[in-house]
N, C-alpha and C positions, 0 to 999 in steps of 0.2 A: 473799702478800707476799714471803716466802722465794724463791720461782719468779722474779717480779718481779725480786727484789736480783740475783740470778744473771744475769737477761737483761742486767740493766743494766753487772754487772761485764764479761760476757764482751762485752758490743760498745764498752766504755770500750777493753779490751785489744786490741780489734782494730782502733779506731779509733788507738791509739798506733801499734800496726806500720804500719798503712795509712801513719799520717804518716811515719813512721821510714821507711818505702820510698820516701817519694816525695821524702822529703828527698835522700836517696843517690842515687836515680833522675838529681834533676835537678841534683844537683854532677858526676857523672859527665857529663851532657850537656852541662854546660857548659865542661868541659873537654878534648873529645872534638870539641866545637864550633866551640871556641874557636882562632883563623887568625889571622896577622900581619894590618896593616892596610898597603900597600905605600903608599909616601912619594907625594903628589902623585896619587892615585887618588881618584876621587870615584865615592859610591854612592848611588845614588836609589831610597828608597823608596815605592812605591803605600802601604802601609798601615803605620800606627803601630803597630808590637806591641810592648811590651816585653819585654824579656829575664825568663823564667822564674824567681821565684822561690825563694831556696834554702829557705824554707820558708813554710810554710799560711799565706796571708794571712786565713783564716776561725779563729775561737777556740769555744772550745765553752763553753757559757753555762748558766749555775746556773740552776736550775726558778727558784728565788727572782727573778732579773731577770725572766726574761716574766712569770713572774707577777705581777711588780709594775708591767712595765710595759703588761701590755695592761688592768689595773685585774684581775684575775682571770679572766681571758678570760672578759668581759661581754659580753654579747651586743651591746653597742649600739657594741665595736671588730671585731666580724664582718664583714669586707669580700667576704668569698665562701665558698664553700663547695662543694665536686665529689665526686663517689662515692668518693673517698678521702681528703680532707682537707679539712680547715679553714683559713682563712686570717684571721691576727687585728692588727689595725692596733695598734702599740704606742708608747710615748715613753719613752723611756730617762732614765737621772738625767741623762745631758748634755743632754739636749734633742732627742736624734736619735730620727728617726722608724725605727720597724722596722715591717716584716711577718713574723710568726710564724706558719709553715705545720703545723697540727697532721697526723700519719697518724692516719685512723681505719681504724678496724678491718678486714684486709681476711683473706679466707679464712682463712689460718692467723697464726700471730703469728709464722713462718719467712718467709712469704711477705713480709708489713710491713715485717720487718727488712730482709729482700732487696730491698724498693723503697725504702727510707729508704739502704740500703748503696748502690744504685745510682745514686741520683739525688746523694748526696753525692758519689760518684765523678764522677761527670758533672760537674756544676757548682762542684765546691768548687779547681777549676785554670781556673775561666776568670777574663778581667779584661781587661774591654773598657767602653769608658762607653757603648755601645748594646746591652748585655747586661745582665740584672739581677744583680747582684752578691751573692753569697753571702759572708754576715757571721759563720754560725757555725751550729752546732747544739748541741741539750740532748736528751740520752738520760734525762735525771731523771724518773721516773712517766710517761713516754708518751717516743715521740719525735718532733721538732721540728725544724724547718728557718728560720733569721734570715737573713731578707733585707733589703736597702734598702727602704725604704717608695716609691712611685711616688705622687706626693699629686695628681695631675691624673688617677690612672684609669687605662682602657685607651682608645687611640687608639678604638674600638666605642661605646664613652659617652660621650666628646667629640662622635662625631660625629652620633647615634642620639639621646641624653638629649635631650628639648624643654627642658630648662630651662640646655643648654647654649648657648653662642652660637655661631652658626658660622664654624667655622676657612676663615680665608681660604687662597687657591690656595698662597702664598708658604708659608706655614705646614706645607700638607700635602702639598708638594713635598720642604720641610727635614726633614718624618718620613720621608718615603719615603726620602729619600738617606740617612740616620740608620741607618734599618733595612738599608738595601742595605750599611752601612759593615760592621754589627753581623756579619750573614750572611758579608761576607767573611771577617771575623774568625774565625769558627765554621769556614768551612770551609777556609780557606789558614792563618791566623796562628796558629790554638789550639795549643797542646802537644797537644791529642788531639781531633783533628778531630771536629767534630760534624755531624750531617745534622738537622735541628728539623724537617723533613716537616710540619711542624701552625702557619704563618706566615699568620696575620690579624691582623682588626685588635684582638680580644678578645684576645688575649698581646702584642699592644705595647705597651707602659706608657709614660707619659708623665711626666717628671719634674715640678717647679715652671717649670722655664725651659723648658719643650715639648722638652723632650730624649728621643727615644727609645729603651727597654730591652726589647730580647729577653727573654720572658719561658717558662715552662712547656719550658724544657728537658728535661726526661724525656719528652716525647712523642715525640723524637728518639732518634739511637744514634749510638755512637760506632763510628768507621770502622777497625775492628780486625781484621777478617776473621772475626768470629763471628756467627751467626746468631740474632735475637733479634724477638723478636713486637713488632710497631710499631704502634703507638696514632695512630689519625689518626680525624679528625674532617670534618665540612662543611667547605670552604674552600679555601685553594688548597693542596697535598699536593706541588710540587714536583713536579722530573723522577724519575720510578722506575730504581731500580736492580737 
């Protein structure tokens, strides 16, 4: 338990600097950025991005909320489950729906922290509404990742489930353009360019209104000039670099 307190102070501390740098990071970009706009010029954007920022749109969340809000992670809010996490469908005291990503156990408890530190790097600066949107995490007794809840599935169980109905052309033209939005976003709009390499239809999430969210981010890397082991799966893997 002593060991435990320790892990959980030292990544509370380093998840403060991480914010405190990113905070700084992106007041200096946007000042650095920042151009007159010339009288009588007009500028036409392709894609929505908005301005970065000045700090974490995600908050970090007491055990006590997931815990009460996935009922104890019960097994009957188990929405999935993969060789390293858990995924737990939750309702918040406001009435919002979360997905609570638990890490289990992987090699060492260095290594866990290092794919829980990664993947929060990764996704905790994007913000796109064809991206799954990262809400916060909780390092309290395990660590954890709060996402938006996606209440329609993934685009693979829509279309696969018999007990689904089937999505007309119109519908699965508006996810595909959806997804093509999300993609752009990830690779031209992001503060820090993403490559997802791992795009089917089991990581498209589908909102209430058939809205599509890029989902499983970490199977991706970020385009920094560092060399880093890529997780790819059956399906389409993109152009190679």
């Amino acid at each position: 338990m002593r060991e435990l307190c320790k892990k959980s102070r030292s990544l509370k501390r380093l998840l403060s600097v991480t914010v405190g740098r990113r905070r700084s990071r992106n007041e200096e970009d946007t000042h650095e950025n920042a151009s007159p706009v010339r009288e009588g010029k007009q500028v036409e954007l392709t894609l929505d991005v908005s301005s970065p920022p000045l700090k974490p749109t995600w908050r970090c969340f007491s055990y006590n909320e997931i815990h009460k809000a996935t009922n104890g992670f019960h097994q009957d809010n188990l929405v999935g489950r993969g060789g390293h996490a858990e995924v737990y469908r939750g309702v918040m005291e406001d009435g919002r729906a979360i997905a609570v990503k638990r890490l289990m156990i992987a090699a060492t408890d260095e290594q866990r922290e290092k794919d829980f530190l990664t993947e929060l790097g990764t996704v905790g600066h994007v913000k796109h509404p064809n991206v799954s949107a990262l809400l916060g995490c909780c390092i309290d007794r395990d660590l954890h990742l709060i996402f938006e809840f996606s209440s329609r599935g993934s685009v693979s169980s829509n279309l696969h489930d018999e007990n689904s109905p089937p999505m007309a052309w119109k519908l699965r033209y508006d996810i595909a353009v959806g997804t093509a939005r999300g993609l752009h976003y990830l690779h031209k709009g992001c503060q820090r360019r993403i490559i997802h390499r791992d795009i089917k239809a089991s990581n498209i999430l589908l909102t209430t209104s058939f809205e599509p969210q890029i989902s499983a981010l970490q199977n991706g890397f970020r385009r920094s000039g560092l060399t880093v082991r890529l997780r790819r799966s059956k399906g389409h893997l993109g152009i190679r670099l």
